[in-house]
Steps between C-alpha positions, in 0.01 A plus 500: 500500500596874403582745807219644665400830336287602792842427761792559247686774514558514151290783314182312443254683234189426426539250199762311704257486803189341275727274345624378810159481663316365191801192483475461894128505554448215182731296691298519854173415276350841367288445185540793429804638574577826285181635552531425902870671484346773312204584731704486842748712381268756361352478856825537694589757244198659558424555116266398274685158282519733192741660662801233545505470108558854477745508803706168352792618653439683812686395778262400844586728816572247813116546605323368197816147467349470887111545432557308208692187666241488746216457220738257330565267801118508588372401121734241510343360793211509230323811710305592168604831324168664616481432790874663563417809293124522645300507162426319204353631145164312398305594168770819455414623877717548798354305749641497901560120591610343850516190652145524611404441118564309190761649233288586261572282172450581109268159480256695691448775255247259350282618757500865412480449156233288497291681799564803255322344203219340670409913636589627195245785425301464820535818679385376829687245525576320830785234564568307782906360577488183756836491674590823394822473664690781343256646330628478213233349306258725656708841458614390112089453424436808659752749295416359194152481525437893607113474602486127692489425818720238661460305842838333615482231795732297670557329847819692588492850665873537399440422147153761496789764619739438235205496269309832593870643465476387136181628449611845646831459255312504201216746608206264503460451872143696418379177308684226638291358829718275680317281813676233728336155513489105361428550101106607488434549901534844485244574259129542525294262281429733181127591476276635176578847569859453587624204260839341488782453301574532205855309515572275750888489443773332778894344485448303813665244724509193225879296635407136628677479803642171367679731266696752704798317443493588152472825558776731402722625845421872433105465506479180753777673770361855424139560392237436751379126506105648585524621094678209379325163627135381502481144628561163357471546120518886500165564436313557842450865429444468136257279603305770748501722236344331235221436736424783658588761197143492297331617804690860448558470123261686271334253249714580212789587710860315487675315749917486434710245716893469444611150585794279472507314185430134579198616679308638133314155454376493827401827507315500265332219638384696782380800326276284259377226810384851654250547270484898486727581270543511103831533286740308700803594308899440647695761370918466416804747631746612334697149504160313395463344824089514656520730693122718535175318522231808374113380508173713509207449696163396290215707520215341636235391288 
C-alpha cells in the first residue's frame, strides 16, 4: 500500500488524495469507491465535488488530511457515506439522513415517479407515504406536484424529526402532514364528505429475518433494523398493508409498494387474493430487477 495521504508529510493534493482513497477504500470493500472518495472529501473540504476537479492540484491544509482521515477510517469500517456526511440526494433533492432512517436509494425513485403519474392532472390531489422514514418519498411528491397534499407516517419519532426537517428544507412543510403511529392507526376512517387517498404509496420493512446475513455490512451494522426486517419471509407489513389500504384508498386510486425482488410473485398474489384491487402490475428498476408492485382499487359496481 501507498503512504497515507491523510498522515504523510509529503505535499498531498487533491488528485493524489482521491487516488489514494478511491485505491484504499476498493480494497476494504467500497462498491463504489471514487464516488465515496469524492463525496467525503468534498465534505471535509467543505466544497461542493465540482470543486476538486477544478482544484486538481491544491494542496490540503493539516485540518482538512485530519477531517478527511477520520471520514476515511470510518467508511472503511463500512459507516455508509451518508450517514458520515449527514445527507443523501434522492430524485435531484438534498435530503438530511441519520441513523434514525434509511439512506435513501435510487430504486426508490419508482415511487415518486409513479405516485406522480397516477395524480397527474388532479389538482387536489392527496398522497399518503407509509413508513415515511426520511421523508423522502413524501417531500419529492410534494415539490413536484405543487397543489397535492401529502400525509407521511411512520413509527419512529426520530425519523418524523429528520423528516419534518426535510420538509422545512425544501419549503413544503405547509403540505406535508407528518403523524406518529403503526401504518394506518393514526388516521380516521375516510367518510363521504372527507374521502381518502388517492395514492397509497410506501418502501417499507420487506428483509426476512432469515436474510440479514446477506445483508451488506453498511445497511445491516448501520441502518435501523425497525426499517429493514418484517418477519419470517419479509412480508408481515406488506401483508398489513394490502389489507387494510382499500379502506382509505379512493375507488380509482393507486396503491405503490417497493419490495425486494423475489417477493414480486407473491405479491402479487396477495394483492389479487384481496379482491379490491384491479391492474396488478410489477414494475422493473433501472437494473430490470421487480422492484414496485402499483395496483388500483375497483370501483364498486
Amino acid at each position: 500500500m501507498t503512504a497515507d495521504p491523510t498522515t504523510s508529510p509529503d505535499q498531498w493534493t487533491i488528485r493524489r488524495v482521491l487516488d489514494w482513497t478511491k485505491a484504499y477504500l476498493a480494497k476494504c470493500g467500497s462498491d463504489s469507491p471514487r464516488l465515496d472518495a469524492e463525496i467525503l472529501l468534498a465534505h471535509a473540504r467543505g466544497c461542493p465535488r465540482i470543486q476538486l476537479y477544478t482544484n486538481f492540484d491544491e494542496v490540503l491544509s493539516n485540518e482538512v488530511r485530519g477531517r478527511m482521515r477520520e471520514l476515511v477510517n470510518r467508511r472503511a469500517q463500512h459507516e455508509p457515506v451518508a450517514f458520515l456526511v449527514g445527507h443523501r440526494e434522492f430524485f435531484s433533492l438534498d435530503f438530511e439522513v441519520s441513523r434514525d432512517v434509511l439512506v435513501p436509494r435510487p430504486e426508490t425513485e419508482i415511487l415518486v415517479m409513479e405516485s406522480l403519474e397516477a395524480i397527474k392532472g388532479n389538482s387536489t390531489a392527496t398522497v399518503l407515504d407509509l413508513g415515511t422514514g426520511s421523508g423522502c418519498i413524501a417531500v419529492a411528491v410534494a415539490v413536484n406536484a405543487p397543489t397535492a397534499s401529502v400525509t407521511g407516517i411512520d413509527l419512529s419519532d426520530a425519523a418524523l424529526a429528520v423528516a419534518r426537517r426535510n420538509a422545512e428544507r425544501h419549503k413544503v412543510a405547509e403540505r406535508v402532514t407528518f403523524l406518529h403511529g403503526d401504518l394506518f392507526e393514526p388516521l380516521p376512517l375516510p367518510s363521504l364528505e372527507q374521502g381518502g387517498f388517492d395514492v397509497i404509496v410506501s418502501n417499507p420493512p420487506y428483509v426476512a429475518t432469515s436474510d440479514a446475513a446477506t445483508l451488506p455490512p453498511d445497511v445491516l451494522r448501520h441502518e435501523p433494523e425497525n426499517a429493514l426486517f418484517a418477519g419470517a419471509d419479509g412480508l408481515d407489513i406488506i401483508r398489513r398493508i394490502v389489507e387494510n389500504s382499500p379502506r382509505f384508498l379512493n375507488p380509482g386510486g393507486t396503491l405503490l409498494i417497493e419490495f425486494s425482488p423475489e417477493q414480486a410473485e407473491r405479491i402479487s398474489g396477495l394483492l389479487n387474493e384481496r379482491g379490491s384491487f384491479d391492474e396488478v402490475t410489477i414494475l422493473r428498476d433501472l437494473s430490470q430487477n421487480p422492484r414496485v408492485v402499483r395496483a388500483v382499487k375497483r370501483h364498486e359496481g
